[in-house]
C-alpha positions in Angstrom: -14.5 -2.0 3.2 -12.6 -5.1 4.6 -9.5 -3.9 7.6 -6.7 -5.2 8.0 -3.2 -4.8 9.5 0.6 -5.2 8.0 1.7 -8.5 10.1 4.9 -8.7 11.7 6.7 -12.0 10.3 9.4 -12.2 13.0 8.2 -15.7 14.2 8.2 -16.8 10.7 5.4 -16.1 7.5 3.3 -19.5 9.1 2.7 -17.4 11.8 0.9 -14.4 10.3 -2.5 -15.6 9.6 -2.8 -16.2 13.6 -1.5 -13.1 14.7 -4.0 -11.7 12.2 -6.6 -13.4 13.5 -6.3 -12.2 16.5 -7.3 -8.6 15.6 -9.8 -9.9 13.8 -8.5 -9.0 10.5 -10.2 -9.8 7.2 -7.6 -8.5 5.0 -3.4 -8.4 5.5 0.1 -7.0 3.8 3.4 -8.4 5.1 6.8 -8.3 4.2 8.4 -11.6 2.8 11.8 -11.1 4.7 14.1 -7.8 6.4 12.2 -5.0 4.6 15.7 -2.6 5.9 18.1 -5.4 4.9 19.7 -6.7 1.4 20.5 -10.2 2.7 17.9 -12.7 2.9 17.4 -16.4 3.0 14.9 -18.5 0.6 11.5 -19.2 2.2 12.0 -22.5 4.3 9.3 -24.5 2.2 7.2 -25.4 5.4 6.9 -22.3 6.3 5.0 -21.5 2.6 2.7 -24.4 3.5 2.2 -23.3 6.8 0.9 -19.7 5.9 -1.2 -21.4 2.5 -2.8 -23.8 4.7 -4.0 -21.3 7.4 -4.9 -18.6 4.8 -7.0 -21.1 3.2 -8.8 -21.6 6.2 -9.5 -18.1 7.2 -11.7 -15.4 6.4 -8.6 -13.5 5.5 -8.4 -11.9 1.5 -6.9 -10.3 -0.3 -3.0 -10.5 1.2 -0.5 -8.0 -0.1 3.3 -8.5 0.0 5.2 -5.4 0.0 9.1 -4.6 -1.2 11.8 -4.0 1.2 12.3 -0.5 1.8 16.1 -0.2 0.5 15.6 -0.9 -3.3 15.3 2.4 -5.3 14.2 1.7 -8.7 14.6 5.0 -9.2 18.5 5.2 -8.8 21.0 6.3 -11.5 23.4 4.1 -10.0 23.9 1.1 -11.9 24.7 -0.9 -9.0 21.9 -0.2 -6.6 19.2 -0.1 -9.6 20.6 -3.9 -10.5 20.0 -4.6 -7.2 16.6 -2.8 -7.3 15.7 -4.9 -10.2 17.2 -8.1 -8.7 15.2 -7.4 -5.6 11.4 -6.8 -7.2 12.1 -9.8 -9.0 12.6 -11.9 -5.5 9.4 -10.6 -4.0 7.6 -11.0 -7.4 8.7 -14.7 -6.9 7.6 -15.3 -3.2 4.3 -13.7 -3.7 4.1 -16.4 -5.9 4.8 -18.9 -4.2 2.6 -17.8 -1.2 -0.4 -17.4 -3.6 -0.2 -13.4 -2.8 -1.7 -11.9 -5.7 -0.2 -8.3 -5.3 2.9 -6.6 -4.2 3.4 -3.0 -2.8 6.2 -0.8 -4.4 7.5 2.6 -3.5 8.3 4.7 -6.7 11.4 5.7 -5.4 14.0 8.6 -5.0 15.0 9.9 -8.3 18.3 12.0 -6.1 20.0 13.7 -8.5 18.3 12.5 -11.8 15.6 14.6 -13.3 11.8 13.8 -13.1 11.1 12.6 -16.3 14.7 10.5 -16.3 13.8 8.7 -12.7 10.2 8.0 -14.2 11.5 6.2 -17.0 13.7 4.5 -14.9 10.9 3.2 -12.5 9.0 1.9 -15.3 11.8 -0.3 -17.2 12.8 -1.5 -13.8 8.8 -2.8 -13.4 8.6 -3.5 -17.0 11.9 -5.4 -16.7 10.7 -7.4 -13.5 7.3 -8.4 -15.3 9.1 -10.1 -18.2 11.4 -12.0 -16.1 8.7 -13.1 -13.4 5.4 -13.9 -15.6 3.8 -15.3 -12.8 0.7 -12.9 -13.1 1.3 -10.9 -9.6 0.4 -7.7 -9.9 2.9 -4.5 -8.9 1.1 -1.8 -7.3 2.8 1.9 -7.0 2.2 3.2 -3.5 2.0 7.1 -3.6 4.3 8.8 -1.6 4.3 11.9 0.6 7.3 13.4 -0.8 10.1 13.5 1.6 12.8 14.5 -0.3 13.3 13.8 -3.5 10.6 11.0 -3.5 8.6 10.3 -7.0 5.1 9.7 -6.7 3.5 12.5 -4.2 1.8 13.3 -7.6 -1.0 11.5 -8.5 0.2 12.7 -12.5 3.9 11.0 -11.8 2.2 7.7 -10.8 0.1 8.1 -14.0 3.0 8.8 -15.8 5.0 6.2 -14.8 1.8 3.0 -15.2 1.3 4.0 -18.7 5.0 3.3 -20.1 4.1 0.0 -18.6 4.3 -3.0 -21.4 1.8 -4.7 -19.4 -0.7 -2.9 -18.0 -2.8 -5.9 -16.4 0.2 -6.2 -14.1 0.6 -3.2 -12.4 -2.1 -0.6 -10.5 -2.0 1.6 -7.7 -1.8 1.8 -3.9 -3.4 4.9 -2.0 -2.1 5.5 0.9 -4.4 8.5 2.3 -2.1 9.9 5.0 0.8 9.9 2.5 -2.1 11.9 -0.3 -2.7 14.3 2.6 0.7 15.0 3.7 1.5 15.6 -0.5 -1.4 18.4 -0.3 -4.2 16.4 -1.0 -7.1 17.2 1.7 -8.8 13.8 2.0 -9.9 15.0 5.4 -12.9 16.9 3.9 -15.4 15.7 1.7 -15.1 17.8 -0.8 -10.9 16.6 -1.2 -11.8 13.6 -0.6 -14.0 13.7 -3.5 -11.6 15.9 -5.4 -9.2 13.4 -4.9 -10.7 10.6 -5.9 -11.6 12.2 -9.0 -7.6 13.5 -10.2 -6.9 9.4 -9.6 -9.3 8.3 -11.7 -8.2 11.1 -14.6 -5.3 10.5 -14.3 -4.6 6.9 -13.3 -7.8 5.3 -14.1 -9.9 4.0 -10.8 -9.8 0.7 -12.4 -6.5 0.7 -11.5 -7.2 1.5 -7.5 -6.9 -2.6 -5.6 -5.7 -1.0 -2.2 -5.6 1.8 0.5 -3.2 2.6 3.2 -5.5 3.8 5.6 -3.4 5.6 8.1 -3.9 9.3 10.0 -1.0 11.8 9.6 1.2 13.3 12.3 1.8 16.0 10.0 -0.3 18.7 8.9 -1.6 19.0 5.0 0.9 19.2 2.7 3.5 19.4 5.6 5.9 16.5 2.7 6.5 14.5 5.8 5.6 10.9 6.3 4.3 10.2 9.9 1.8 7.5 10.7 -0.8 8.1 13.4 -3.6 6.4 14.9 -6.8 6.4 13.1 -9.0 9.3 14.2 -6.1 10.9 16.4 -3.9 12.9 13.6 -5.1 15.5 11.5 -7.4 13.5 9.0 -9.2 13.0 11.9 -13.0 11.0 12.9 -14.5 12.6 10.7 -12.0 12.4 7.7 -12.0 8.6 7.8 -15.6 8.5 8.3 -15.9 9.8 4.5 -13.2 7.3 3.4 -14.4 4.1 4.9 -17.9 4.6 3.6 -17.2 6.8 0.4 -19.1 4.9 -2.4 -16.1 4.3 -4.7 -14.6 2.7 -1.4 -16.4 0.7 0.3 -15.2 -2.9 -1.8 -11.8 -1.8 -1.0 -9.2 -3.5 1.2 -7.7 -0.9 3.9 -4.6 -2.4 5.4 -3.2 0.1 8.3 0.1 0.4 9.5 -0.1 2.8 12.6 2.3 3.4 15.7 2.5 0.0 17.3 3.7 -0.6 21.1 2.0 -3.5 21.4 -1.6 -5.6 20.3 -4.2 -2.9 22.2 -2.8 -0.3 19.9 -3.8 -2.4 17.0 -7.4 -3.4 18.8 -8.3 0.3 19.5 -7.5 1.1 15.7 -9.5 -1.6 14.9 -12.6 -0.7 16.7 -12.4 2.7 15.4 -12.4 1.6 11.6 -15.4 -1.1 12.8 -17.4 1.9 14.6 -17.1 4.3 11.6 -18.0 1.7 8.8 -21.0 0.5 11.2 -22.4 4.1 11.2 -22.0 4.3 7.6 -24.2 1.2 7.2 -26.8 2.5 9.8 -27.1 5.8 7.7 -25.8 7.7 10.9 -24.5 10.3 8.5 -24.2 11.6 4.7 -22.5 9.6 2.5 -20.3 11.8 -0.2 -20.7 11.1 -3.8 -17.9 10.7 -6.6 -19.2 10.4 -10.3 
């Protein structure tokens, strides 16, 4: 499994693939501009070069954008789901133009609309998007822990919603574990883990899987609330991400984390505890689970 970190672009996107670097990441996500903000300015065009030109010369792949959290592409209100629309399309664009091959979406809060009506929603916003941006960037649908009223804390919604897609070799999925376990799904154990892995691939298809969200919950299983925690430290715990950095269906996978962050040595001791656990799965310190 390659690790990596969502970047902090507040010195500008040529600035990412250092600060990377210096965590010694192999794989990134970032956002392209104020992910809790509707105004934004166009990419200064150095900048682009800046961060092609150093990605080019790293180690560093794949790189993930991800949306702005304020577009709901779920919404029932005309205005903010045009806006919705109008903002995937942006990031479509500067993933783009960064060479980013994929970009992270939240499903969304259907609020007062039914299921099946905010599902439908969700997909002709991404079907919608596609058709206007054909640049060949792919969507992924980040499960969600279900706060609220929050689509996608089941695995069959996500399902549901990628195969009214027009296009389906544009669009996959995102697990983000700590989100799966604070939905109900015990990736902690084996066994869930395993159990899991298996409902995504019924119902999704694990062709479908390009990226994890490897983060430790706060919150208990099933608690439907969406607190990050440093790896090892919550209640996934060692041994939980043990099994998930070294599961077999896994292990070619990107995990991008985005834990509590005061400062750089937060990000360093998360690092070395991803780096221990996948170095003891190589050395055969434990047993491996299986998923068929």
């Amino acid at each position: 499994m390659r690790f990596g970190f969502h970047i902090s672009i507040a010195q500008g996107v040529s600035t990412v693939i250092e600060k990377a670097q210096k965590t010694r990441c192999e794989t990134i996500q970032l956002f392209s501009r104020n992910p809790r903000g509707w105004k934004f300015k166009s990419l200064p065009p150095d900048q682009v070069e800046g961060f092609k030109a150093q990605l080019k010369k790293s180690v560093i792949s794949p790189c993930f954008l991800h949306l702005p959290y304020l577009p709901n592409l779920a919404s029932a209100s005309p205005d903010l789901y045009a806006r919705s629309v109008d903002s995937l399309c942006e990031d479509l664009r500067r993933a783009g133009a960064l060479t980013i091959p994929f970009l992270v979406v939240h499903v969304g809060k259907r609020l007062e609309l039914s299921e099946g009506s905010a599902m439908a929603q969700v997909a002709a916003a991404i079907n919608r998007s596609l058709k206007k941006v054909a640049n060949g960037v792919m969507i992924l649908l980040e499960n969600t822990a279900g706060q609220g009223t929050e689509l996608g804390a089941n695995l069959a919604e996500m399902g549901e919603i990628l195969s009214r897609i027009d296009d389906r070799r544009r669009v996959g999925g995102c697990l983000d574990v700590a989100h799966a376990f604070q939905a109900g799904y015990d990736v902690s154990t084996q066994k869930g883990l395993d159990e899991t892995l298996e409902e995504f691939d019924r119902l999704i298809g694990f062709k479908h899987l390009h990226l994890l969200h490897l983060n430790d919950s706060k919150t208990p299983l099933g608690s439907r609330s969406d607190r990050h925690w440093h790896i090892g430290k919550g209640h996934i715990g060692l041994e939980g991400f043990r099994n998930i950095v070294n599961h077999p269906q896994l292990v070619f996978f990107s995990g991008i984390r985005g834990t509590p962050r005061v400062d750089e040595k937060d990000d360093r001791r998360n690092m070395r505890v991803v780096r221990r656990l996948r170095k003891e799965g190589r050395e055969g310190k434990f047993k491996l689970c299986h998923f068929k």
